[in-house]
TORPA-4810 file (N, C-alpha, C, O; in nm, 3 decimals):
<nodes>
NODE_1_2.863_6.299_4.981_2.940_6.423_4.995_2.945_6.499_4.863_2.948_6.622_4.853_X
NODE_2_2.945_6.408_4.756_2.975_6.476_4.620_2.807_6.540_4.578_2.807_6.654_4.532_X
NODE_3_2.703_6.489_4.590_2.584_6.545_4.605_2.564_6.661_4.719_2.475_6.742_4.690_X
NODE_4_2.624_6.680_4.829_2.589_6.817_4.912_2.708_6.917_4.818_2.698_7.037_4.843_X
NODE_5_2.789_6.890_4.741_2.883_6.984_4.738_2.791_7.005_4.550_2.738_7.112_4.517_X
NODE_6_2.793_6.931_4.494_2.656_7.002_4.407_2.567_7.092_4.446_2.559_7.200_4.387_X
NODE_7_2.488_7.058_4.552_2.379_7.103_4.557_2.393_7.253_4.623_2.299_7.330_4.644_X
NODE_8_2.544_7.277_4.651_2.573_7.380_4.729_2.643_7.494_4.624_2.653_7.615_4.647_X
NODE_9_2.682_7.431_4.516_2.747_7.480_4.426_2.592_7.559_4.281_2.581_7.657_4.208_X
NODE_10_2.519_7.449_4.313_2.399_7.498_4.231_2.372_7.629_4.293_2.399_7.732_4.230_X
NODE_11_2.299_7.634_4.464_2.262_7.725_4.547_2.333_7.850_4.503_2.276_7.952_4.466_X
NODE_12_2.508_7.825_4.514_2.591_7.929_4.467_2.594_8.043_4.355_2.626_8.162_4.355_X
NODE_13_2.540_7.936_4.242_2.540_7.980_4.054_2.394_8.074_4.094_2.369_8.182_4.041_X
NODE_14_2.295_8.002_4.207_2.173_8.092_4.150_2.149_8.168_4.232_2.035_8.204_4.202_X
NODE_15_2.193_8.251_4.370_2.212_8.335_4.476_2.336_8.421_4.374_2.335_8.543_4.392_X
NODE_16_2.385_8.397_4.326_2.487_8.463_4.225_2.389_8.540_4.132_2.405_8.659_4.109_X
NODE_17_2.317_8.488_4.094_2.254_8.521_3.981_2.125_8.581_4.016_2.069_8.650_3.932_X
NODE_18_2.067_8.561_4.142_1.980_8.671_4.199_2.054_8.781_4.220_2.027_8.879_4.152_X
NODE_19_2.180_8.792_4.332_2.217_8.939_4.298_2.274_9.019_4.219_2.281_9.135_4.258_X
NODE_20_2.327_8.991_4.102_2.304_9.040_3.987_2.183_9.109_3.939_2.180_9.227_3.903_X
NODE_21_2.098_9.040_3.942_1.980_9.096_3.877_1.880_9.229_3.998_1.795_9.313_3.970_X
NODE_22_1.931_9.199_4.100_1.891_9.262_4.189_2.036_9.435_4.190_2.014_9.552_4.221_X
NODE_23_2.138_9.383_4.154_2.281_9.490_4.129_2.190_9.589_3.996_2.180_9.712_3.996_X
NODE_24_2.124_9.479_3.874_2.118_9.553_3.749_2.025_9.630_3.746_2.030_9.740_3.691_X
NODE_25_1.928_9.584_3.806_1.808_9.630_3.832_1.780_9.782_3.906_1.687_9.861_3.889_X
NODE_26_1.886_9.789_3.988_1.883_9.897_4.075_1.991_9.989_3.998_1.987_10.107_4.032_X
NODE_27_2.078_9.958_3.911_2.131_10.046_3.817_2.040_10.108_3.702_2.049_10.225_3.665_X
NODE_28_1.925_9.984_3.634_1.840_10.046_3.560_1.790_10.161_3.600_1.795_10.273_3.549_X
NODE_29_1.735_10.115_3.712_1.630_10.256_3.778_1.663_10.332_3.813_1.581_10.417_3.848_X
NODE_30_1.812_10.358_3.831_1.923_10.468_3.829_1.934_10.541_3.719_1.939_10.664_3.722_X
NODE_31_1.938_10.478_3.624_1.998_10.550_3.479_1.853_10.612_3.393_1.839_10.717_3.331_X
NODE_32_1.746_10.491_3.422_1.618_10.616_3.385_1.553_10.712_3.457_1.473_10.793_3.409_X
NODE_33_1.594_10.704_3.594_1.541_10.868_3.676_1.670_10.942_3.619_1.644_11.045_3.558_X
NODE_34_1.805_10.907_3.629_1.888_10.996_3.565_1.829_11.085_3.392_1.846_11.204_3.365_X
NODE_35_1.760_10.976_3.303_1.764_11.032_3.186_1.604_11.102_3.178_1.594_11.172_3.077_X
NODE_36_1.511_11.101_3.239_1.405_11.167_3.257_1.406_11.267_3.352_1.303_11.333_3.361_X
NODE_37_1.509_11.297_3.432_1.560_11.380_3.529_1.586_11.504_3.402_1.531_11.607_3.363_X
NODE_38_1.677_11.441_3.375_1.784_11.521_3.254_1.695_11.574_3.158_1.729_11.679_3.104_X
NODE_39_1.561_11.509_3.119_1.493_11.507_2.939_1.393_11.645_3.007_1.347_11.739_2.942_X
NODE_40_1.377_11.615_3.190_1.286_11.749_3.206_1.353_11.855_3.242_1.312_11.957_3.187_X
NODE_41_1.455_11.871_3.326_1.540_11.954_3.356_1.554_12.052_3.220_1.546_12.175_3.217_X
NODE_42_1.583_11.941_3.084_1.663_12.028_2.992_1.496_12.104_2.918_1.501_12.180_2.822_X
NODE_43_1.408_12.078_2.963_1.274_12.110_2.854_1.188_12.200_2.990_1.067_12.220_3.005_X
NODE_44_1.287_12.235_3.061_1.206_12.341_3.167_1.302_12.475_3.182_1.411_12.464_3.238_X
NODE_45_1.255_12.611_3.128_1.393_12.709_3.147_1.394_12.789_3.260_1.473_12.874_3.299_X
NODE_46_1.230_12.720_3.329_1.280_12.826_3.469_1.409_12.682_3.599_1.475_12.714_3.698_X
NODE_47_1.400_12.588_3.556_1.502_12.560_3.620_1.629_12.535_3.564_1.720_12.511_3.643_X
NODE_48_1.657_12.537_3.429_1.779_12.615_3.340_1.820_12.695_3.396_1.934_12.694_3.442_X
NODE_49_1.730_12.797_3.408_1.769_12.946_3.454_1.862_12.946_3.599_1.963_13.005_3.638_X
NODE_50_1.761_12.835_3.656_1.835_12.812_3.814_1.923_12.770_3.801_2.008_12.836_3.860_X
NODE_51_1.971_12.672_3.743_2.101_12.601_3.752_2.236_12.672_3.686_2.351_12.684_3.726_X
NODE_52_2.173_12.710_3.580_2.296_12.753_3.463_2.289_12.929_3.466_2.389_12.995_3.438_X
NODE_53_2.180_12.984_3.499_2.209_13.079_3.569_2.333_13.164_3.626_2.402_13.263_3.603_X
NODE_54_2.310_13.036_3.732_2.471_13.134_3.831_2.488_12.986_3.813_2.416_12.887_3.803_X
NODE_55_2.640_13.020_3.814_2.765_12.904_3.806_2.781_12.867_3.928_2.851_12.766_3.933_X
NODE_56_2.741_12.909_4.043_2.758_12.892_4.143_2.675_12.759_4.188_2.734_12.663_4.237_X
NODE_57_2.550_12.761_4.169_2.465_12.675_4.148_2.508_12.545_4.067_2.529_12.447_4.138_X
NODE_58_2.523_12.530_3.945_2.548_12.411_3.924_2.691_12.379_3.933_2.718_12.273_3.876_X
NODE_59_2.806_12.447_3.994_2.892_12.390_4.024_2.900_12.304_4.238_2.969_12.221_4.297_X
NODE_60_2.751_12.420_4.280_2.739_12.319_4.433_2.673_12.216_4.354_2.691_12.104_4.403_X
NODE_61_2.606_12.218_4.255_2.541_12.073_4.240_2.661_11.929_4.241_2.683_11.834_4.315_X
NODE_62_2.709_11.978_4.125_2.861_11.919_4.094_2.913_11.836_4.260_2.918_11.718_4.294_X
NODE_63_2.943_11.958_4.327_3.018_11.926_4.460_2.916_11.856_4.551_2.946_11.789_4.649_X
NODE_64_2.810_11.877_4.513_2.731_11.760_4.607_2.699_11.626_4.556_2.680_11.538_4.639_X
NODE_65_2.692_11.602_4.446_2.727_11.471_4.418_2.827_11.388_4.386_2.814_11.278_4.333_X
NODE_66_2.954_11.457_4.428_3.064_11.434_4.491_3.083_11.383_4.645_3.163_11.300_4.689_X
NODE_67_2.975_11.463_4.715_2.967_11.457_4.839_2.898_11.278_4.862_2.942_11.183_4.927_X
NODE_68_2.841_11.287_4.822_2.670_11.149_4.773_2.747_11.061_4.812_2.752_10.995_4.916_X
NODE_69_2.840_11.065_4.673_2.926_10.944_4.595_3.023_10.862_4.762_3.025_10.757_4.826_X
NODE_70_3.096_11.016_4.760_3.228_10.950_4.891_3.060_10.917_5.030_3.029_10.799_5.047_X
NODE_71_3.015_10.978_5.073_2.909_10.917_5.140_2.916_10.819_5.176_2.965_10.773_5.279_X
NODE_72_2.848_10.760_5.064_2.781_10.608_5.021_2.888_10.505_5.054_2.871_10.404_5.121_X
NODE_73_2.999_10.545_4.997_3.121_10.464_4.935_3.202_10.479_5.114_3.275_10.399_5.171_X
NODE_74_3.164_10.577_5.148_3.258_10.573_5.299_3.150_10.520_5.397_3.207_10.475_5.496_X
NODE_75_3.056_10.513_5.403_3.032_10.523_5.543_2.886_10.460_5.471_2.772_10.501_5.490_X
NODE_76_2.939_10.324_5.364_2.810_10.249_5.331_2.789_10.148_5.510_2.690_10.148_5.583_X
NODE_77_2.881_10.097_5.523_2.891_10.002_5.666_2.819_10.042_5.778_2.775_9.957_5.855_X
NODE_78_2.793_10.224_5.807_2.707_10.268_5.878_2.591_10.326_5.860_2.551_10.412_5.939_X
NODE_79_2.511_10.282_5.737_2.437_10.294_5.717_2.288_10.212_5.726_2.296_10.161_5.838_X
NODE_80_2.212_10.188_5.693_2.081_10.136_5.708_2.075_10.101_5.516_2.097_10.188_5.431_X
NODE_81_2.040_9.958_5.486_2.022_9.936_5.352_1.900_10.059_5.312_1.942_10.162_5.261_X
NODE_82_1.781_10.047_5.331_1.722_10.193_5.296_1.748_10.341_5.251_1.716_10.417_5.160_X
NODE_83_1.839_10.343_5.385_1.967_10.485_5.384_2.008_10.501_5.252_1.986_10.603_5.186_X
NODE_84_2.088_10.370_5.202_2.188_10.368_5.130_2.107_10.406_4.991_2.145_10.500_4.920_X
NODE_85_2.000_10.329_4.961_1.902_10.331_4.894_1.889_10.501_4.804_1.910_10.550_4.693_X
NODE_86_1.838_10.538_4.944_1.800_10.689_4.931_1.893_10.756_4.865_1.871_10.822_4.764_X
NODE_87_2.035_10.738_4.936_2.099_10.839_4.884_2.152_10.815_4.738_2.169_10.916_4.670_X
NODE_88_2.183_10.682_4.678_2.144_10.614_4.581_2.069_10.696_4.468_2.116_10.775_4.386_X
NODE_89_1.952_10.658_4.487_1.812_10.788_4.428_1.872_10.933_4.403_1.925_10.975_4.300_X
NODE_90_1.850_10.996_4.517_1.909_11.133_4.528_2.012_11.147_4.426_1.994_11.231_4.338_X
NODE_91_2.151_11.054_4.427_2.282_11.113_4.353_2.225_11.083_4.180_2.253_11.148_4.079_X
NODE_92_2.154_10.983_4.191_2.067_10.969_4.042_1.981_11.089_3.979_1.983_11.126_3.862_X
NODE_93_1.922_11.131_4.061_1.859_11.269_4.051_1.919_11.382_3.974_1.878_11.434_3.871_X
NODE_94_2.074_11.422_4.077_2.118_11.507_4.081_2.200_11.471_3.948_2.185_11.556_3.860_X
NODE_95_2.269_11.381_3.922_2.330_11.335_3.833_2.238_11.423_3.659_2.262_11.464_3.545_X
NODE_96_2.118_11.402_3.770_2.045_11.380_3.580_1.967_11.589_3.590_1.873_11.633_3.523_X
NODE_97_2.032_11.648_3.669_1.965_11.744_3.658_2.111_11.809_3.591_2.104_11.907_3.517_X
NODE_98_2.277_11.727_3.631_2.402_11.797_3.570_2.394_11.787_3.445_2.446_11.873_3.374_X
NODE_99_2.321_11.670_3.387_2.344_11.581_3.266_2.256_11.658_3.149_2.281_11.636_3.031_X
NODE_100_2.166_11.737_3.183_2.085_11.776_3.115_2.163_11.895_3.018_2.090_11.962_2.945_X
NODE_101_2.293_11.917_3.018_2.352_12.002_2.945_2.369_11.911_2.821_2.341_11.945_2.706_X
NODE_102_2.396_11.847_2.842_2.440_11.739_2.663_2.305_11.775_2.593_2.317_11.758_2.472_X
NODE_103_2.215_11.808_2.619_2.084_11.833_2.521_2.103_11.942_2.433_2.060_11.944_2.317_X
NODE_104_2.197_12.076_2.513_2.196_12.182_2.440_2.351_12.199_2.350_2.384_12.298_2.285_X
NODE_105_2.443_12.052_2.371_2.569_12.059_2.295_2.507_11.966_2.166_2.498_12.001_2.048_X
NODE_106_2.470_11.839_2.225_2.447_11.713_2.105_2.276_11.722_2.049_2.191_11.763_2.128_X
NODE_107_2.239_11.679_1.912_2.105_11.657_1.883_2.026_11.527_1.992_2.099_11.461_2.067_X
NODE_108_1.893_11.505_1.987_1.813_11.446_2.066_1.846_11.290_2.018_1.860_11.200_2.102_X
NODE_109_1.859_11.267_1.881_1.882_11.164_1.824_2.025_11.138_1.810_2.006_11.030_1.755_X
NODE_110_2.089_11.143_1.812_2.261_11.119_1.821_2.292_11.100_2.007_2.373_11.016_2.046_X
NODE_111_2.232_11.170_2.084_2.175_11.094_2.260_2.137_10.993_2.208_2.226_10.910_2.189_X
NODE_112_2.034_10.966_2.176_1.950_10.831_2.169_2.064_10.722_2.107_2.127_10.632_2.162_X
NODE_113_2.060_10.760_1.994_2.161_10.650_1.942_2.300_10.616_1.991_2.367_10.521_1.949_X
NODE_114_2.332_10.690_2.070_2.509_10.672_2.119_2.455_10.613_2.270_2.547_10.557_2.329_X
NODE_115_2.324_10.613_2.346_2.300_10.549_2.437_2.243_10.354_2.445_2.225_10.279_2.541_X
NODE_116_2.232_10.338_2.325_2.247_10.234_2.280_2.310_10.145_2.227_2.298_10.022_2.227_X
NODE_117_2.415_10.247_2.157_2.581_10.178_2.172_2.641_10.204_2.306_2.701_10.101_2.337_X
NODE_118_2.649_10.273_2.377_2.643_10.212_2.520_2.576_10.116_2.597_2.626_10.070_2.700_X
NODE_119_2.487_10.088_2.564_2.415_10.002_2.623_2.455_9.817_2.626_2.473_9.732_2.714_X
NODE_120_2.455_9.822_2.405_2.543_9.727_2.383_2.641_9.703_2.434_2.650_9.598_2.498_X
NODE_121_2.737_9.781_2.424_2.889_9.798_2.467_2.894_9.699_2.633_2.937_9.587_2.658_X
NODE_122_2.815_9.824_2.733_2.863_9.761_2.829_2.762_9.608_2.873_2.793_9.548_2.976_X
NODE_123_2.662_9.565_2.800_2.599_9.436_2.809_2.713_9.357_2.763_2.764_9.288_2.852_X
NODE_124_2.768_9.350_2.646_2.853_9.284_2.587_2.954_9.252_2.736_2.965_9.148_2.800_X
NODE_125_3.020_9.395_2.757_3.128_9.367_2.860_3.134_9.304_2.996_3.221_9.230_3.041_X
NODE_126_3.034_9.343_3.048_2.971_9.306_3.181_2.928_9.140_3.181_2.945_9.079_3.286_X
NODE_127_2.876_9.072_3.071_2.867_8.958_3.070_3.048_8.883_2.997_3.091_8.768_2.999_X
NODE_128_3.096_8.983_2.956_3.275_8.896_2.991_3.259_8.864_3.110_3.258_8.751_3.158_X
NODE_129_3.249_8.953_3.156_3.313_8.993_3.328_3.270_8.889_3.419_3.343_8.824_3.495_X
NODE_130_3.143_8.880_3.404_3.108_8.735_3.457_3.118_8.660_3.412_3.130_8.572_3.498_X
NODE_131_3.125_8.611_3.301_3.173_8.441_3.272_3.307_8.392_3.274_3.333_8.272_3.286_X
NODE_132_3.446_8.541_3.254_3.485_8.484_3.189_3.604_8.410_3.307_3.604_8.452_3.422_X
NODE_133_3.670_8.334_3.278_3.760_8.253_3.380_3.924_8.301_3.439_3.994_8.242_3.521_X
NODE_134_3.952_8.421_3.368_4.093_8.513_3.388_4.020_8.584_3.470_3.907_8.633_3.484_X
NODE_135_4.150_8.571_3.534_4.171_8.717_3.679_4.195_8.834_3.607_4.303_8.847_3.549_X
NODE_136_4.090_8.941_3.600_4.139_9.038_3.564_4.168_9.153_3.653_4.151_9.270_3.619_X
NODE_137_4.211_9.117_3.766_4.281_9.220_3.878_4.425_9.283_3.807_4.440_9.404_3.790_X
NODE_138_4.478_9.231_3.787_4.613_9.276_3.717_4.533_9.390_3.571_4.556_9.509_3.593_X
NODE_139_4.466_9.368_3.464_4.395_9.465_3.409_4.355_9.571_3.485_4.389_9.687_3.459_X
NODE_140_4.275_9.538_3.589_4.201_9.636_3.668_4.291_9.741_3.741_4.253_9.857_3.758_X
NODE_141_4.379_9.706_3.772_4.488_9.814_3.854_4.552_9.871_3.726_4.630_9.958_3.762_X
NODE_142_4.552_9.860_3.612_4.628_9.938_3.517_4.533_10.020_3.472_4.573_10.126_3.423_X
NODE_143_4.422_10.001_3.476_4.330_10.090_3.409_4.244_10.162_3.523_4.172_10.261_3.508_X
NODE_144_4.266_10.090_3.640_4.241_10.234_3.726_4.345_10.346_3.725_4.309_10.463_3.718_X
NODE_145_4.476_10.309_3.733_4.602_10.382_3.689_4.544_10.500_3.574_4.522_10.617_3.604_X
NODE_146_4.524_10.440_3.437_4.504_10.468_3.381_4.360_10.596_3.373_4.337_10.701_3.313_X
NODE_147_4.310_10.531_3.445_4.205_10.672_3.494_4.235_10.747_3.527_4.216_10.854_3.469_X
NODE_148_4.306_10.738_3.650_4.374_10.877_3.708_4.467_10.972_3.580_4.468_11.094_3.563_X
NODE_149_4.526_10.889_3.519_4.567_10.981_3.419_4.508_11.052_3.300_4.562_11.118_3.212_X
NODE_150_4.366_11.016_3.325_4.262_11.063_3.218_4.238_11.199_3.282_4.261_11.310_3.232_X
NODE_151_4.173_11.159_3.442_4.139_11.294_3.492_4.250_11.402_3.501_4.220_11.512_3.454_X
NODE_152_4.342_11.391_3.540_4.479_11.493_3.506_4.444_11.554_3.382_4.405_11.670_3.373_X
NODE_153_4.463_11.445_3.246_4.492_11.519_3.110_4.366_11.576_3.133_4.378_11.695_3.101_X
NODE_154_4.230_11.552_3.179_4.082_11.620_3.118_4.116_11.764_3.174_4.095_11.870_3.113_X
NODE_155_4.181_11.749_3.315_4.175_11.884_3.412_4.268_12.004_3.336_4.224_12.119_3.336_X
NODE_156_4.395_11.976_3.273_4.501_12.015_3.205_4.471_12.098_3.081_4.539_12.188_3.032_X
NODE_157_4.327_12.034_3.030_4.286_12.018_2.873_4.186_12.148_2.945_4.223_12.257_2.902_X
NODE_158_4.098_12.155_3.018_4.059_12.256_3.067_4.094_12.396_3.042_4.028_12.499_3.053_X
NODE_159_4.201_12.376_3.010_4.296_12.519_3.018_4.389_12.520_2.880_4.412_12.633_2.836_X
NODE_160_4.442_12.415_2.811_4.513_12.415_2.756_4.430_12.440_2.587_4.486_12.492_2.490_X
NODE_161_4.276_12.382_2.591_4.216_12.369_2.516_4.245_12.272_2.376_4.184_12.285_2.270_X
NODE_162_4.320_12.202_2.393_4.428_12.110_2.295_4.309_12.028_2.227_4.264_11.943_2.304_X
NODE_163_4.266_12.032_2.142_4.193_11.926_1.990_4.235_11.816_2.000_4.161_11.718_2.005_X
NODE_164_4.351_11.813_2.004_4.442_11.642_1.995_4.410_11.602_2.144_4.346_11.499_2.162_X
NODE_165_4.451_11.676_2.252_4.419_11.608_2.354_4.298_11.577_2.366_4.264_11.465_2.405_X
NODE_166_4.219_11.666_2.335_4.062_11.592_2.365_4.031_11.478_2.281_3.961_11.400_2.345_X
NODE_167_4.053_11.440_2.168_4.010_11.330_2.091_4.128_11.206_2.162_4.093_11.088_2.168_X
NODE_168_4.226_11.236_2.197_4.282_11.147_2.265_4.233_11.064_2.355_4.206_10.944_2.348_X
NODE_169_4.219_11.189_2.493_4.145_11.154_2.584_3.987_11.111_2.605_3.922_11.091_2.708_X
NODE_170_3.946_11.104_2.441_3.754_11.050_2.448_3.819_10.928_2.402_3.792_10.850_2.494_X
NODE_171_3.882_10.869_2.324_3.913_10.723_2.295_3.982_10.671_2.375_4.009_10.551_2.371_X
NODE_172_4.016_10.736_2.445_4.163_10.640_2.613_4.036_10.662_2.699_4.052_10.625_2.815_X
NODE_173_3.919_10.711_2.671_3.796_10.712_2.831_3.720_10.628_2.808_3.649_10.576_2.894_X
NODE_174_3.720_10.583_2.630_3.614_10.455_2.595_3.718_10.308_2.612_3.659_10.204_2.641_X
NODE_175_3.841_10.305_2.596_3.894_10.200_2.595_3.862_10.195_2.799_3.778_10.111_2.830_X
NODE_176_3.905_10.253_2.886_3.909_10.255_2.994_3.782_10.189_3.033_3.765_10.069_3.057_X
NODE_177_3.683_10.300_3.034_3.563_10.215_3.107_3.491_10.107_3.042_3.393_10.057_3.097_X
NODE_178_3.550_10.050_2.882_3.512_9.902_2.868_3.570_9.865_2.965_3.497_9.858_3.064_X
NODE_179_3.704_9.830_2.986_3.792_9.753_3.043_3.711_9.760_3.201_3.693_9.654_3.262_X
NODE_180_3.668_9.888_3.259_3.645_9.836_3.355_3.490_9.811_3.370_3.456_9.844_3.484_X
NODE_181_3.420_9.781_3.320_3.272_9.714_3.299_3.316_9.578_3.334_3.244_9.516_3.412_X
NODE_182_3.427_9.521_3.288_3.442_9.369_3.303_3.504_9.370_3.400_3.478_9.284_3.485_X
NODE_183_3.573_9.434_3.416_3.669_9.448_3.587_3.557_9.412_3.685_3.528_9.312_3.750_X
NODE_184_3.510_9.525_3.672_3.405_9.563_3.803_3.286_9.440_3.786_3.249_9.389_3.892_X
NODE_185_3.251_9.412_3.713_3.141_9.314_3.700_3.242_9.110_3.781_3.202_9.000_3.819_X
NODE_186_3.341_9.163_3.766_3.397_9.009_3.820_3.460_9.067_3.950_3.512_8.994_4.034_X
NODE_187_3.453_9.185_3.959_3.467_9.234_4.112_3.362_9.202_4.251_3.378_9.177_4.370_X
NODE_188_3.237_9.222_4.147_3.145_9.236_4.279_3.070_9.044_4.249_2.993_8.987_4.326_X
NODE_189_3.107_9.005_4.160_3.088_8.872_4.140_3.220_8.824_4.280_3.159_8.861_4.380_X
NODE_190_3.268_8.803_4.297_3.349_8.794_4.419_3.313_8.826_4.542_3.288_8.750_4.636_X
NODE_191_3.310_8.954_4.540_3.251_8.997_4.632_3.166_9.008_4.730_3.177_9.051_4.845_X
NODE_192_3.024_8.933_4.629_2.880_8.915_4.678_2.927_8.775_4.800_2.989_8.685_4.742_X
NODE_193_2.916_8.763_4.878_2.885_8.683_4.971_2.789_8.580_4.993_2.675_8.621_5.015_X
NODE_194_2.806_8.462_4.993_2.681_8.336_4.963_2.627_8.329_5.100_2.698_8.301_5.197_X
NODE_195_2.445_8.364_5.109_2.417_8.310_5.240_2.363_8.487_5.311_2.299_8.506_5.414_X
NODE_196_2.413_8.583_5.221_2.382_8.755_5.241_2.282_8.782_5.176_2.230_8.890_5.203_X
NODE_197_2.235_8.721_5.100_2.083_8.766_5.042_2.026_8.807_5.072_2.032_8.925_5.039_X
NODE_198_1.927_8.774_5.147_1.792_8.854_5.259_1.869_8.914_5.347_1.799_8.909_5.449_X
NODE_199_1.994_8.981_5.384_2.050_9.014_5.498_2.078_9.219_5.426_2.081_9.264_5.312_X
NODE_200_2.093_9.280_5.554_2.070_9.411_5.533_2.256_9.428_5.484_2.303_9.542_5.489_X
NODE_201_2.336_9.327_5.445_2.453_9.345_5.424_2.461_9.317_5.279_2.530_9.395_5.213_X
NODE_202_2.415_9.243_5.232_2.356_9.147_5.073_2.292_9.311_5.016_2.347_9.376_4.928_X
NODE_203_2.164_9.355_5.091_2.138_9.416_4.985_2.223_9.610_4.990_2.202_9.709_4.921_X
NODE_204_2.322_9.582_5.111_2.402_9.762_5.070_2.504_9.676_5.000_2.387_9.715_5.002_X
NODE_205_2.569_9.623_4.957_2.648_9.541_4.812_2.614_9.565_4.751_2.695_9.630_4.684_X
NODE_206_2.448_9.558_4.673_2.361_9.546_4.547_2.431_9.661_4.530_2.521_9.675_4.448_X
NODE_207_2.376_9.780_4.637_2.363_9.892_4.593_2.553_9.959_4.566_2.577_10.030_4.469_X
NODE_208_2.602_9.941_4.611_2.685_9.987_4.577_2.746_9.901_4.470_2.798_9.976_4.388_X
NODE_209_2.762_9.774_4.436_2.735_9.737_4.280_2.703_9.810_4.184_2.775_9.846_4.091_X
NODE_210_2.532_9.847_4.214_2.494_9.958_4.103_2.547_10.023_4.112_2.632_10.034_4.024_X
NODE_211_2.549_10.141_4.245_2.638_10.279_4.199_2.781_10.242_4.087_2.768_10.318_3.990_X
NODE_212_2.859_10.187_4.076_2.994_10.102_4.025_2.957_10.100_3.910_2.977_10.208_3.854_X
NODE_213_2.886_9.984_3.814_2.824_10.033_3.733_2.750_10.096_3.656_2.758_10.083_3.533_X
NODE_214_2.653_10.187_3.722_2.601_10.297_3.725_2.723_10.406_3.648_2.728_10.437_3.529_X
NODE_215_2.802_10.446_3.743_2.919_10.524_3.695_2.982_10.465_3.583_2.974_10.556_3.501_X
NODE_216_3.053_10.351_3.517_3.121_10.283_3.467_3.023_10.322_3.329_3.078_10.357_3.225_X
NODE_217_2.894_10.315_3.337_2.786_10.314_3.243_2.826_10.467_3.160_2.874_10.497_3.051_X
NODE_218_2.774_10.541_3.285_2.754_10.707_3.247_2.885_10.722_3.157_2.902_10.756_3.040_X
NODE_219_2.965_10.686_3.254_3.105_10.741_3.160_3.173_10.734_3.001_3.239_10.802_2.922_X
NODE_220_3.102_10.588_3.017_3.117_10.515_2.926_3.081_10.628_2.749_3.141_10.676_2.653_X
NODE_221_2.878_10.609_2.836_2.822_10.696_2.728_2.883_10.827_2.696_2.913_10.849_2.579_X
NODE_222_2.905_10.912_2.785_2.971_11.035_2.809_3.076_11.032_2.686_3.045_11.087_2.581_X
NODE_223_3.223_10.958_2.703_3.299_10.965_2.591_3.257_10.895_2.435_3.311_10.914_2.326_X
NODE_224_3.153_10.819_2.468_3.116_10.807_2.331_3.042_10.919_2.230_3.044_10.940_2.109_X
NODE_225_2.990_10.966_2.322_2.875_11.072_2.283_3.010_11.189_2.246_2.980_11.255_2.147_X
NODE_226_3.098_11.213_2.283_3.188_11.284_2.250_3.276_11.263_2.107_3.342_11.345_2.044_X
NODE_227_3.250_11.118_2.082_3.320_11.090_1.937_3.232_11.087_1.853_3.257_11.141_1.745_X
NODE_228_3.086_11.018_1.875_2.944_11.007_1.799_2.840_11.039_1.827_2.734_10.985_1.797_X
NODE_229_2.870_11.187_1.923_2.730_11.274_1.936_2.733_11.364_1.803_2.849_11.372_1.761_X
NODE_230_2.642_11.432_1.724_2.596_11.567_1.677_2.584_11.648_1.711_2.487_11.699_1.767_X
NODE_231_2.701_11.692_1.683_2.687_11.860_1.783_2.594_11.897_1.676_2.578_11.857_1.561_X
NODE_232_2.501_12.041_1.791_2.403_12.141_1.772_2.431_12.222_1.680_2.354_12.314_1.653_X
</nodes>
């Protein structure tokens, strides 16, 4: 008995550890159609022109990958793993055609380099997240809390134009989405289901895994690039 419950527990550690790599993997290929999305978008001005053009335009962009996001996230259960896939792709796309504005605020090299302290950052965190042996659900509900009160102050700051608030709110957006890199990474470590692998349920998890980190990622970089980008 003590040998089947090994051998079931091994099975466990490494079906664990396939979908992970199958979660990261599909975030990679997220984040480089996002940044080659973005590197051509920003080095082409007849679709500059289109987007930034009329405001109208890249603010439906905005609202449609809003649309993507709740999509995916609502109505992943009725979908087709492929489906999910796609739309996956698509919000990566679109993501990287919004994203292409940081080219004309920050230098090419201060991107580069603040995407690699992101990179570190959330490798570092994401492997807490899985090893480490605390429940961090109790973290995780304070700093989703805590999000919501980011987006308020960002929306507020909009208008108010406040210096202090913004440097506030870029160091309360980097403490946040560390915290939740490790959240979320011992979230979907839970989550994943032993025995869902090859099953069309195993792999819409992956994907919405990635999307999770995916976002957790972007954001991440986003407020860093705000304390240690070069402005233009």
């Amino acid at each position: 008995m003590d040998n089947f419950y090994e051998i079931s527990k091994e099975q466990e550690i490494a079906e664990t550890k396939r979908f992970f790599v199958r979660v990261y993997s599909w975030m990679s290929m997220a984040l480089i159609i996002t940044g080659l999305v973005a590197y051509r978008t920003a080095n082409s001005p007849e679709i500059l022109s289109l987007i930034f053009g009329e405001r109208f335009v890249f603010y439906g962009l905005m609202i449609l990958e809003l649309v993507l996001v709740g999509v995916l996230v609502g109505a992943i259960n009725k979908m087709s793993a492929i489906t999910a896939t796609i739309v996956f792709i698509l919000y990566s796309v679109l993501n990287g055609v919004t994203l292409s504005a940081i080219f004309f605020v920050f230098t090419a090299d201060s991107i580069a380099n603040v995407f690699f302290i992101a990179a570190g950052t959330f490798a570092a965190m994401s492997a807490y997240g899985y090893f480490t042996k605390s429940d961090l659900t109790k973290i995780g509900n304070i700093l989703f809390m805590a999000l919501i009160g980011l987006v308020i102050a960002s929306l507020v700051n909009m208008f108010l134009k406040s210096e202090m608030l913004y440097w506030i709110s870029s160091y309360a957006g980097v403490l946040i989405f560390v915290g939740l890199i490790a959240y979320d990474t011992q979230k979907l470590k839970k989550l994943n289901i032993i025995g869902n692998e090859d099953t069309d349920e195993g792999k819409k998890v992956a994907i919405i895994g990635a999307l999770t980190l995916y976002l957790d990622f972007i954001n991440l970089f986003l407020y860093l690039l705000r304390i240690f980008g070069k402005r233009r």
